[in-house]
C-alpha positions in Angstrom: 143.6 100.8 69.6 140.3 100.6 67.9 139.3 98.3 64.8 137.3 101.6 63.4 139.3 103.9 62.5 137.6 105.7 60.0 134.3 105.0 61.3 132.3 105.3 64.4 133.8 104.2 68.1 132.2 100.5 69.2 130.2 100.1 71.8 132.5 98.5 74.3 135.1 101.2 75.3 138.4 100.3 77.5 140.6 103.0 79.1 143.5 102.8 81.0 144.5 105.6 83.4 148.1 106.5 85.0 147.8 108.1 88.3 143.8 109.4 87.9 145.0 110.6 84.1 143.7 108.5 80.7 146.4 107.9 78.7 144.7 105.1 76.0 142.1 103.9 74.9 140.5 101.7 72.8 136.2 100.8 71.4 135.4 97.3 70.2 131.7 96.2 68.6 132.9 92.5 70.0 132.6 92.1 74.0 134.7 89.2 73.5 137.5 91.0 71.3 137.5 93.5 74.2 137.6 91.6 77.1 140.5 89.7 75.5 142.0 93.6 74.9 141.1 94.4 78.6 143.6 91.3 79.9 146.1 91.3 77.5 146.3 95.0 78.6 146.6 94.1 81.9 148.8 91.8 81.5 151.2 94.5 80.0 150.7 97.6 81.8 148.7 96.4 85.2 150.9 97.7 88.1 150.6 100.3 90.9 148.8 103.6 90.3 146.9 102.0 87.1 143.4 101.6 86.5 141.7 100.1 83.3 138.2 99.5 82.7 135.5 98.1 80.4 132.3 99.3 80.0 129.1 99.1 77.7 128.9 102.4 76.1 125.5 101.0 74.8 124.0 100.7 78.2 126.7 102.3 80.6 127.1 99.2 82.2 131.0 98.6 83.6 131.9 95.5 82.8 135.3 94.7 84.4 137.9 96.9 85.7 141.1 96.8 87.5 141.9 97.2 90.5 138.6 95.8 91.2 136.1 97.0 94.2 136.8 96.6 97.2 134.7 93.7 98.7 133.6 93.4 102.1 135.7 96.5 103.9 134.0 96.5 107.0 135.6 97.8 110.2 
């Protein structure tokens, strides 16, 4: 899933995980070439008991991810 194969990963890294387990992922040097990555894989795989999130390897900054938090959750 990365445009670098032979060289080093990007800096914006997207994993999806089945069930607390990652089972792909991909690095990008283009935020915008990985946030499109980041829907178009949820688009395909985004279901029950999957999480898939973006973040800024460069300054460890997570950028999107789904599920998202949970807002608010008061009692």
């Amino acid at each position: 899933m990365s445009e670098q194969p032979d060289g080093p990963p990007g800096r914006f890294h997207l994993t999806l995980s089945v069930a607390g387990r990652p089972v792909l992922d991909g690095w990008w040097d283009s935020e915008p070439t990985a946030r499109r990555k980041f829907v178009g894989l949820l688009g395909e795989q985004g279901r029950d008991g999957v999480t898939i999130s973006l973040v800024d390897e460069g300054t460890g900054v997570l950028l999107d991810s789904w599920p998202g938090p949970v807002v608010g959750g008061g009692s």
